[in-house]
VOBA-1610 file (N, C-alpha, C; in pm, whole numbers, padded with zeros to 5 digits, always signed):
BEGIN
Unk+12529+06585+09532Unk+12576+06724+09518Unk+12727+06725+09491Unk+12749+06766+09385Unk+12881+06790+09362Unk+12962+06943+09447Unk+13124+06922+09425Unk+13174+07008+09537Unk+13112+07172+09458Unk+13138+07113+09309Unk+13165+07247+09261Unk+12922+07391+09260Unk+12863+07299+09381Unk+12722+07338+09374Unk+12770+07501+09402Unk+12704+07536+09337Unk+12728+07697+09415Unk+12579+07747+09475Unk+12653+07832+09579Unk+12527+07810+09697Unk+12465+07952+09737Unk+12323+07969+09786Unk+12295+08075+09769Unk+12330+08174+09907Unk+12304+08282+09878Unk+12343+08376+09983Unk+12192+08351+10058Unk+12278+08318+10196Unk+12144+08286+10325Unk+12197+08346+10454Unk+12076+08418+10552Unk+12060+08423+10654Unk+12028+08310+10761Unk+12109+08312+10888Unk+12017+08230+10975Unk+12056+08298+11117Unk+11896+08237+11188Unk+11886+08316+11284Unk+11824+08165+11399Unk+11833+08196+11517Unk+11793+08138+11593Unk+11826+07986+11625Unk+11753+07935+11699Unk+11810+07818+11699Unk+11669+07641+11760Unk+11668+07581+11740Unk+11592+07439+11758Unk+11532+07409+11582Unk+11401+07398+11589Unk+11373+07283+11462Unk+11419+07403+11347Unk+11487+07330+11204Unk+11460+07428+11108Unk+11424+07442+11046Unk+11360+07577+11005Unk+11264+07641+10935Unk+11322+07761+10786Unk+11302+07677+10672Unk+11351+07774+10588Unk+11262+07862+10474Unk+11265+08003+10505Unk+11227+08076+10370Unk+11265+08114+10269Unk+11156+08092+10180Unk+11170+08163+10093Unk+11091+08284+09968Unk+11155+08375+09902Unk+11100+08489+09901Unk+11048+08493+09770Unk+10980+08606+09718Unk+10906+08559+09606Unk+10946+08676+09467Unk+10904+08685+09352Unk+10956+08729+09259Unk+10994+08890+09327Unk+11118+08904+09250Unk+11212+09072+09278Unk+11221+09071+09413Unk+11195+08993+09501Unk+11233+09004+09687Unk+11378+08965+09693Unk+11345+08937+09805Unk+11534+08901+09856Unk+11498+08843+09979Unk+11604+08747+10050Unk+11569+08723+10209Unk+11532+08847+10306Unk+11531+09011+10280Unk+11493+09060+10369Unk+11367+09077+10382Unk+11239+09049+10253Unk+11116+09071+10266Unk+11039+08995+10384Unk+11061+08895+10408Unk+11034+08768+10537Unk+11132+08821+10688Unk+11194+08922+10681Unk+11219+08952+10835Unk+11127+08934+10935Unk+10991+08976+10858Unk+10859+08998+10973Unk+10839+08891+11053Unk+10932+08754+10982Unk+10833+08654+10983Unk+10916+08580+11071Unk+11066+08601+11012Unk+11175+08510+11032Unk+11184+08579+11193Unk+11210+08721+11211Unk+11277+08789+11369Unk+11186+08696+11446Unk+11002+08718+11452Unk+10960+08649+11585Unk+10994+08525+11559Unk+10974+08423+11478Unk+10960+08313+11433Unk+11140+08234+11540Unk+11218+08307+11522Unk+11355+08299+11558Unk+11381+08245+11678Unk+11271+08330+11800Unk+11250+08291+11924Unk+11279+08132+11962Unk+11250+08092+11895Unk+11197+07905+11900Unk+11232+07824+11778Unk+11290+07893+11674Unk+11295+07793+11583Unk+11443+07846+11496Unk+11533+07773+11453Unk+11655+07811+11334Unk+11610+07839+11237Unk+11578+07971+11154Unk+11536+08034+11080Unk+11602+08058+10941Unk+11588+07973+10883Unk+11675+08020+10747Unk+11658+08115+10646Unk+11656+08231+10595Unk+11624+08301+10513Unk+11705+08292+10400Unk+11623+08277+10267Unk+11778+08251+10179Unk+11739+08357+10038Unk+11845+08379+09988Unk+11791+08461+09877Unk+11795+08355+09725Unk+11666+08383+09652Unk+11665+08288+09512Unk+11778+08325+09413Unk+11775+08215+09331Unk+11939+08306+09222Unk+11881+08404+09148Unk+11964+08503+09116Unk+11927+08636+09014Unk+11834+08721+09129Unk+11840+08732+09255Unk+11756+08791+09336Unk+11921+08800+09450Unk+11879+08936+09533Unk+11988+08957+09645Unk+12106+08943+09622Unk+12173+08902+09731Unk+12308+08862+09703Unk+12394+08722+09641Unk+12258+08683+09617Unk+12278+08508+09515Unk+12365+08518+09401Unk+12404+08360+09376Unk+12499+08400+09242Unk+12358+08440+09139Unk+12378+08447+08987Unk+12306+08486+08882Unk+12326+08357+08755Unk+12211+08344+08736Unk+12206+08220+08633Unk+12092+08232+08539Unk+12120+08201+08394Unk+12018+08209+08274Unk+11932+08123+08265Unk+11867+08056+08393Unk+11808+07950+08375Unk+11746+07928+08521Unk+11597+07953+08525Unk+11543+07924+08635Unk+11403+07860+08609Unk+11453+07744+08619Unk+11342+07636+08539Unk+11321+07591+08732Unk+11219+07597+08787Unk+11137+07476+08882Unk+11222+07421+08968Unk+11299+07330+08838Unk+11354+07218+08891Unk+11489+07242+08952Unk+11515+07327+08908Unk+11677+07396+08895Unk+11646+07486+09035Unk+11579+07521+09078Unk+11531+07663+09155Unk+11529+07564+09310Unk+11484+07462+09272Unk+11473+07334+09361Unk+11593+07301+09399Unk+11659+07249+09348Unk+11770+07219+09376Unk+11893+07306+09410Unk+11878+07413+09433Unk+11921+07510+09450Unk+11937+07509+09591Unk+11790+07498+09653Unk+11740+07504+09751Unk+11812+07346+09832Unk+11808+07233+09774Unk+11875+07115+09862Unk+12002+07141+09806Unk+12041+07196+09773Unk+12208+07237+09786Unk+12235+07315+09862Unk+12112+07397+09906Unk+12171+07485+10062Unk+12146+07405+10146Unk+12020+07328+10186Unk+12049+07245+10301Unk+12095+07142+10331Unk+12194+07052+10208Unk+12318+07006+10241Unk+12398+07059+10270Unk+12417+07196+10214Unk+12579+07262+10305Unk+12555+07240+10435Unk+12435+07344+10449Unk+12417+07343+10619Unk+12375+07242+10720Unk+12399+07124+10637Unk+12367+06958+10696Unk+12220+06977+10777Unk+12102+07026+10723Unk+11969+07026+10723Unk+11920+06898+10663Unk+11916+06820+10744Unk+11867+06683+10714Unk+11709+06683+10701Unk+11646+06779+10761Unk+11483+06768+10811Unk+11436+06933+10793Unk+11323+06984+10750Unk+11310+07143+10786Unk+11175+07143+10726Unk+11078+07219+10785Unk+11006+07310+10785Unk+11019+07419+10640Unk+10920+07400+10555Unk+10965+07493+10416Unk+10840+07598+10432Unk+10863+07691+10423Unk+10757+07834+10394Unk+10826+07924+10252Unk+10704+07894+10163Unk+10772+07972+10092Unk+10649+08070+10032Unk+10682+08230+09955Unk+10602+08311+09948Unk+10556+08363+09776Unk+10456+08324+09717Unk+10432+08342+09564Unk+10520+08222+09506Unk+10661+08301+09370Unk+10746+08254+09391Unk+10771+08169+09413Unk+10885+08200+09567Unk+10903+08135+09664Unk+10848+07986+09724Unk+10702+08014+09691Unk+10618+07875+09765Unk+10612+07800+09651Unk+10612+07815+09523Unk+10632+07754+09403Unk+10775+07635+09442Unk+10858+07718+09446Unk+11033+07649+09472Unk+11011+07521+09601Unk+10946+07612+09686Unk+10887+07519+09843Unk+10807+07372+09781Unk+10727+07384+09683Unk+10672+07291+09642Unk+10732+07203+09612Unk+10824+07230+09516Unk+10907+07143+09433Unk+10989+07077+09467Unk+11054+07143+09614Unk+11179+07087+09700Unk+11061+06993+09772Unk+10916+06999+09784Unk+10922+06891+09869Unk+10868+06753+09768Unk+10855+06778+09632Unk+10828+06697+09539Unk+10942+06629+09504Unk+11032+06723+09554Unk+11217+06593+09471Unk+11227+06531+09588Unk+11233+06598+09717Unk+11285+06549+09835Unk+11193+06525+09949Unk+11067+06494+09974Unk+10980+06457+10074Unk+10991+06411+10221Unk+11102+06355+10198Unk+11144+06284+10342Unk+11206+06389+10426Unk+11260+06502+10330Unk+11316+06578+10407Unk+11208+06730+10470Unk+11104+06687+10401Unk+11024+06876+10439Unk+10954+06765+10512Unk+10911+06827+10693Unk+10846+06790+10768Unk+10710+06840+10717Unk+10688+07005+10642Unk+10526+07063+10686Unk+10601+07144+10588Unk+10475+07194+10490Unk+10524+07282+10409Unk+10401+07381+10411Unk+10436+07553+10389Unk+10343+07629+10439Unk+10359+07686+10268Unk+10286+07757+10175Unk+10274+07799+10087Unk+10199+07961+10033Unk+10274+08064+10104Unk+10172+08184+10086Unk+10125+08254+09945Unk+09989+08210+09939Unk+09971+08296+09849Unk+09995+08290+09684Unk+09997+08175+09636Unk+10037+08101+09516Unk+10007+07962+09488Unk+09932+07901+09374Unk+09938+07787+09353Unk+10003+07696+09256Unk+10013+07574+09262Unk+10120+07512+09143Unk+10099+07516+08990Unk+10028+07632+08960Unk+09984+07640+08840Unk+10007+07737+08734Unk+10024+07717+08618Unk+10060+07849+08517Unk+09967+07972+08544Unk+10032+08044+08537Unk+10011+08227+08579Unk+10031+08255+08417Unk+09864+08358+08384Unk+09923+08438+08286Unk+10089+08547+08284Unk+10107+08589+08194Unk+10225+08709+08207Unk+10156+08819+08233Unk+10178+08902+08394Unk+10123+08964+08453Unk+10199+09106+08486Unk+10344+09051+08474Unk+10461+09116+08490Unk+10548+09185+08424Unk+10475+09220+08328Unk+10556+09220+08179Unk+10602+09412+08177Unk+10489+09454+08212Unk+10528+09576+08224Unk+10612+09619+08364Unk+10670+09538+08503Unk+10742+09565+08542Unk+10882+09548+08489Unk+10865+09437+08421Unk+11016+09438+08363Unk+11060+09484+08280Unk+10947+09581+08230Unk+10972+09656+08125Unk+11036+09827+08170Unk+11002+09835+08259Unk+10992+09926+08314Unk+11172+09921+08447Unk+11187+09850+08480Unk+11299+09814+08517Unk+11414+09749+08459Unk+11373+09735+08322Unk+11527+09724+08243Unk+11502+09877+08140Unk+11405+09992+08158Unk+11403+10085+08119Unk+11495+10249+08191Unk+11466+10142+08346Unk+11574+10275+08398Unk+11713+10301+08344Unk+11757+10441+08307Unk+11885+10457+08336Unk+11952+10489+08504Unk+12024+10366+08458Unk+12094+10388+08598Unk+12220+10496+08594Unk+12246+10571+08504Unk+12360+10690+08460Unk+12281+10815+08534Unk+12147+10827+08530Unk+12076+10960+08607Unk+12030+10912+08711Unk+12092+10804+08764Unk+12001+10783+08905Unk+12154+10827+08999Unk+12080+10921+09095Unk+12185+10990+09186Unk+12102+10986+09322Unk+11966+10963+09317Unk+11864+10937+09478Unk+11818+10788+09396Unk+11763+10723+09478Unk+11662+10632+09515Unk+11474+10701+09383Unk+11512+10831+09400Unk+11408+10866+09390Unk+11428+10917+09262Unk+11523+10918+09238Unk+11546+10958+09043Unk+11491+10813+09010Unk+11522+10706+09059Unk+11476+10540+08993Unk+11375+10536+08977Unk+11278+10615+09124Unk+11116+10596+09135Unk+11064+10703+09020Unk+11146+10823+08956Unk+11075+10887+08897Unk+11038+10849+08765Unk+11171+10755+08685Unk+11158+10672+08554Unk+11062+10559+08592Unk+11056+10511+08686Unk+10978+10408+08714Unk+10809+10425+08714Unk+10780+10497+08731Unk+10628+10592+08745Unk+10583+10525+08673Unk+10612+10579+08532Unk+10509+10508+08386Unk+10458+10408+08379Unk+10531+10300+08428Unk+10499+10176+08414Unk+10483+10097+08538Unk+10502+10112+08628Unk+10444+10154+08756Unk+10377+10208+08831Unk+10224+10240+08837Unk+10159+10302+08923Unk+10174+10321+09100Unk+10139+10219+09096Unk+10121+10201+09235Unk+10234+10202+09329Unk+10272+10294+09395Unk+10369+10400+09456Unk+10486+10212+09555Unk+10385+10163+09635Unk+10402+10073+09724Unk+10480+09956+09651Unk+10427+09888+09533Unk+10506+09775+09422Unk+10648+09887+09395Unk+10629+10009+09329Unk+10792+10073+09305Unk+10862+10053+09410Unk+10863+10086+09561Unk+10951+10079+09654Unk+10974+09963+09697Unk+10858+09851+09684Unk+10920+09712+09685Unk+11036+09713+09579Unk+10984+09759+09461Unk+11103+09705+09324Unk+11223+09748+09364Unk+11250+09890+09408Unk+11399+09984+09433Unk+11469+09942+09514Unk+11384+09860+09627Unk+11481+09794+09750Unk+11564+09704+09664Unk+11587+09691+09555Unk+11661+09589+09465Unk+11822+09678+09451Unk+11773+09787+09465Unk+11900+09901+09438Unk+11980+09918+09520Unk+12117+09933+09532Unk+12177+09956+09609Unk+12298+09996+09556Unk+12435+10086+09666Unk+12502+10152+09555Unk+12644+10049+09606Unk+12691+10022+09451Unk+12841+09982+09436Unk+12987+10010+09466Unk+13069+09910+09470Unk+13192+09986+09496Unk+13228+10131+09444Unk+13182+10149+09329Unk+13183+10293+09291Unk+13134+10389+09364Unk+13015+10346+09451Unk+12923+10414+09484Unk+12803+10489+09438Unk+12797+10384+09286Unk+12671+10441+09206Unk+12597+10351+09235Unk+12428+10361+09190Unk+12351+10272+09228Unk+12323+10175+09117Unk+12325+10022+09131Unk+12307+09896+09084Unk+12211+09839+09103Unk+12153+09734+09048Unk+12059+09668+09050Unk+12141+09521+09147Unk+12091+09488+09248Unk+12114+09383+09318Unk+12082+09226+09218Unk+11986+09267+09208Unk+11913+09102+09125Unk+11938+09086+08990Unk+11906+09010+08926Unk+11974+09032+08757Unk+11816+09056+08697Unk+11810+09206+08663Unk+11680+09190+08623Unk+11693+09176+08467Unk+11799+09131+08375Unk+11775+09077+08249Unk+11797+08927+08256Unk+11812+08888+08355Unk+11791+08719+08355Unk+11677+08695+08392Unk+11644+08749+08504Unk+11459+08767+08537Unk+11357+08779+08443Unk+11444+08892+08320Unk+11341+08877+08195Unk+11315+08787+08138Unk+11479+08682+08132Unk+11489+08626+08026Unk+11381+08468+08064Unk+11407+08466+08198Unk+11365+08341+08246Unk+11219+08313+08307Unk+11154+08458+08250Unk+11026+08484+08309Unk+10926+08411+08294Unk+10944+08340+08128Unk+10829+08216+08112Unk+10875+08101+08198Unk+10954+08093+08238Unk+10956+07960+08291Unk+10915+07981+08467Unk+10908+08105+08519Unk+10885+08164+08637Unk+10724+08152+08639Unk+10685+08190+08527Unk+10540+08149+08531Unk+10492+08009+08509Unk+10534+07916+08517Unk+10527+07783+08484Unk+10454+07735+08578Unk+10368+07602+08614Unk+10336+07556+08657Unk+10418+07434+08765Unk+10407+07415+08871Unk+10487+07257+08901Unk+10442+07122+08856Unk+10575+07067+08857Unk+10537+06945+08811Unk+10603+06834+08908Unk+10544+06696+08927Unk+10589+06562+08948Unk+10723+06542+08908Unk+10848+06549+09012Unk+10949+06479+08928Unk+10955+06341+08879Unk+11037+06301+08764Unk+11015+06169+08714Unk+11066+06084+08842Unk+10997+05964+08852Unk+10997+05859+08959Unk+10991+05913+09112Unk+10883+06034+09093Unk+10806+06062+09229Unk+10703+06054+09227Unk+10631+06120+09330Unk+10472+06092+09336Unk+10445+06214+09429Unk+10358+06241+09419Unk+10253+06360+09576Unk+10305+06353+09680Unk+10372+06446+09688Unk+10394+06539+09816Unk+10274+06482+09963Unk+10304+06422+10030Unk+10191+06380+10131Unk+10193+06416+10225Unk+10330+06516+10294Unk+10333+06565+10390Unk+10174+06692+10428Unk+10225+06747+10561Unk+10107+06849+10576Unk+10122+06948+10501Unk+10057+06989+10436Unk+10054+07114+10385Unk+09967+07199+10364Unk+09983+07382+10447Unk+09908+07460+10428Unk+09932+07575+10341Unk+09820+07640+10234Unk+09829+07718+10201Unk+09767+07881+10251Unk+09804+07972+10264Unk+09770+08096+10301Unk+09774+08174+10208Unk+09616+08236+10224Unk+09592+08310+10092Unk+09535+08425+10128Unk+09544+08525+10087Unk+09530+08641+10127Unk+09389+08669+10079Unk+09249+08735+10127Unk+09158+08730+10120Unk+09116+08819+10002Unk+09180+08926+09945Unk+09213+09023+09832Unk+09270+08971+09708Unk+09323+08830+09753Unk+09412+08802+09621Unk+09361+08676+09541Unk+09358+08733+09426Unk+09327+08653+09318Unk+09409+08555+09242Unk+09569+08519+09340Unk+09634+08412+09316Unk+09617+08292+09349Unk+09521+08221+09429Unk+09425+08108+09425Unk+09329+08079+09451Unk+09277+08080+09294Unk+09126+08050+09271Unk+09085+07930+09297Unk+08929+07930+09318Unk+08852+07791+09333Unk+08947+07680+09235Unk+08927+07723+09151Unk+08918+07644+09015Unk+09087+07558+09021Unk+09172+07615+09052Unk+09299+07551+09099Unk+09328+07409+09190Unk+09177+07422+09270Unk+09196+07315+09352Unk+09227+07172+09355Unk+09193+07117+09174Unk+09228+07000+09151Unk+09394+06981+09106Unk+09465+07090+09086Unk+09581+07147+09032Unk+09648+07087+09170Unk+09626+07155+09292Unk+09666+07158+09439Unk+09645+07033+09485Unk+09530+06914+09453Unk+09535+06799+09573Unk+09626+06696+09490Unk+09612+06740+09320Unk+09689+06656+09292Unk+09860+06620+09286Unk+09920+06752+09325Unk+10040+06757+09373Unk+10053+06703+09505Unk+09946+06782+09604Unk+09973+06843+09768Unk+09820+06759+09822Unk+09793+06592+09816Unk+09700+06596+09874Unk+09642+06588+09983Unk+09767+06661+10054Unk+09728+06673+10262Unk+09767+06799+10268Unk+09677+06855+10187Unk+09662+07033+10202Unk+09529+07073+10241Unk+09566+07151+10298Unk+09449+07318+10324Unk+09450+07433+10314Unk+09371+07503+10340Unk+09410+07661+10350Unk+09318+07757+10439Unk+09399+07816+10470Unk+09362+07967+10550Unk+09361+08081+10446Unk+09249+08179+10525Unk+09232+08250+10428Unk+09265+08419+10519Unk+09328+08501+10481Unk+09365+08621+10575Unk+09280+08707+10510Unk+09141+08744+10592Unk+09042+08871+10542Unk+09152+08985+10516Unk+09069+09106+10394Unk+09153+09188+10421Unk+09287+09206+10370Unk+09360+09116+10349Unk+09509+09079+10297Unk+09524+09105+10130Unk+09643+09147+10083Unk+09595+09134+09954Unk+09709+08973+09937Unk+09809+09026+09823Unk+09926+08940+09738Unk+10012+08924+09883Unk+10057+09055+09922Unk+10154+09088+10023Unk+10100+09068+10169Unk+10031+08932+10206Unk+10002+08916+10322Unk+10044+08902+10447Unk+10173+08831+10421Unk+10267+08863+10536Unk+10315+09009+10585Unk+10333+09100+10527Unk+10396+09242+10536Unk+10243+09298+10584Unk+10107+09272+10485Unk+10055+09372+10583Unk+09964+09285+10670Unk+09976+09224+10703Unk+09889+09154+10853Unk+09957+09065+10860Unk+10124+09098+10896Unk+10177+09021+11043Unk+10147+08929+11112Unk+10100+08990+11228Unk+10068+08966+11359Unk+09993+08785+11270Unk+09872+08823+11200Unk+09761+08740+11194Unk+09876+08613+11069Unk+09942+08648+11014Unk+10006+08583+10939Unk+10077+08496+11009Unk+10210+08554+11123Unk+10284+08471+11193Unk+10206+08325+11260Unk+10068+08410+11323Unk+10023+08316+11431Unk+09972+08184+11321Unk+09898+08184+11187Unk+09859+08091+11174Unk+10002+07977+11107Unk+10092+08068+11093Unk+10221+08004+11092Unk+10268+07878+11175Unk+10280+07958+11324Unk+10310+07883+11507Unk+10219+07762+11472Unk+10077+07824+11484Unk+09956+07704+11476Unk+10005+07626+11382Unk+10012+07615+11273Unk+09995+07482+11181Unk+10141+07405+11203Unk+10223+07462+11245Unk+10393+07412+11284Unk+10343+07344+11417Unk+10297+07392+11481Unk+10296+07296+11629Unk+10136+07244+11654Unk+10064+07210+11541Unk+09953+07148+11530Unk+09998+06982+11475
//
């Protein structure tokens, strides 16, 4: 790591083994509060935000590998020799990869809700739709949600998206994340993981959690998954959709505890 790494904007909370998240496309470290506050009790909690997301720097280039390393450039600052990786969609994509460059260092890697594999473009009309707002007529929260409608249905994904907003030294409202680098870098967001050169499979434990509603890992993925991750499993949260942590908690955290102190 060179001096000049630039490092991402992170939370930490608590204190003994550490445990770091991470969040998944248009989130930020606050989407994982649910997870990180109890989780905190017993464990150093890292929450970090991805680049072009939160308060991170912004970069034209979010290839895998890069997104990875991102990630062991924060836990060299914070001299994280060893940690616990949870990461969410996204997020568990990046989790993968950090433990594919660096193995020795992820004790147990937890993966919600995503597998290491190319995703059609699914997203296309959010980002269409969020580099469509004018931010010149946005004066509420709710002028954003009203341009946002069209291309946005579903009331619950907009107010995830807006939590991106927030207002500037001016005191007008901004977009937190870079959502034209997000555009730009979107095929490579959908990418699949890969083997870094002169590594091999991830052998640590690893669980995946999949939400029982969601159609982000299919049967058919499974040879995709042992051949990266082949000391994996998965739980499955009835009921759950994409967003399984946020809406079943309670049932999310615990199989969390369990597979960490199993």
């Amino acid at each position: 790591m060179t001096n000049q790494a630039k490092i991402l904007n992170y939370k930490q909370i608590g204190t003994g083994q550490h445990l770091v998240l991470i969040h998944g496309l248009f989130g930020s470290l606050e989407n994982l509060n649910m997870v990180a506050k109890p989780l905190s009790q017993d464990y150093c909690v890292t929450s970090v935000d991805v680049r072009n997301h939160g308060d991170s720097f912004h970069g034209n280039t979010m290839d895998y590998t890069e997104l990875a390393q991102d990630i062991i450039n924060l836990l060299d600052y914070l001299e994280i020799d060893t940690c616990i990786l949870l990461g969410h969609s996204m997020g568990g994509k990046i989790a993968i990869q950090v433990a594919l460059a660096q193995p020795e260092r992820i004790t147990k890697l937890l993966v919600a809700d995503i597998a290491p594999v190319s995703y059609p473009a699914h997203h296309l009309k959010i980002i269409e739709g969020l580099q469509a707002i004018d931010l010149s007529q946005v004066f509420k929260r709710k002028d954003a949600d009203k341009q946002l409608t069209p291309f946005v249905e579903n009331i619950g994904v907009r107010q995830f998206l807006l939590r991106n907003l927030a207002l500037d030294s001016q005191g007008k409202f901004a977009f937190k994340c870079s959502i034209n680098n997000i555009a730009l870098c979107y095929p490579q967001i959908m990418k699949a993981n890969k083997i870094p050169e002169n590594k091999s499979a991830y052998l640590g434990q690893t669980l995946f959690i999949k939400g029982g509603s969601s159609d982000y890992i299919l049967p058919e993925y499974k040879e995709a998954i042992t051949a990266l991750l082949p000391n994996s499993k998965a739980k499955i949260i009835q009921g759950a959709g994409h967003w399984l942590h946020a809406e079943k908690t309670i049932a999310f955290n615990k199989i969390v505890v369990d597979f960490i102190k199993s």
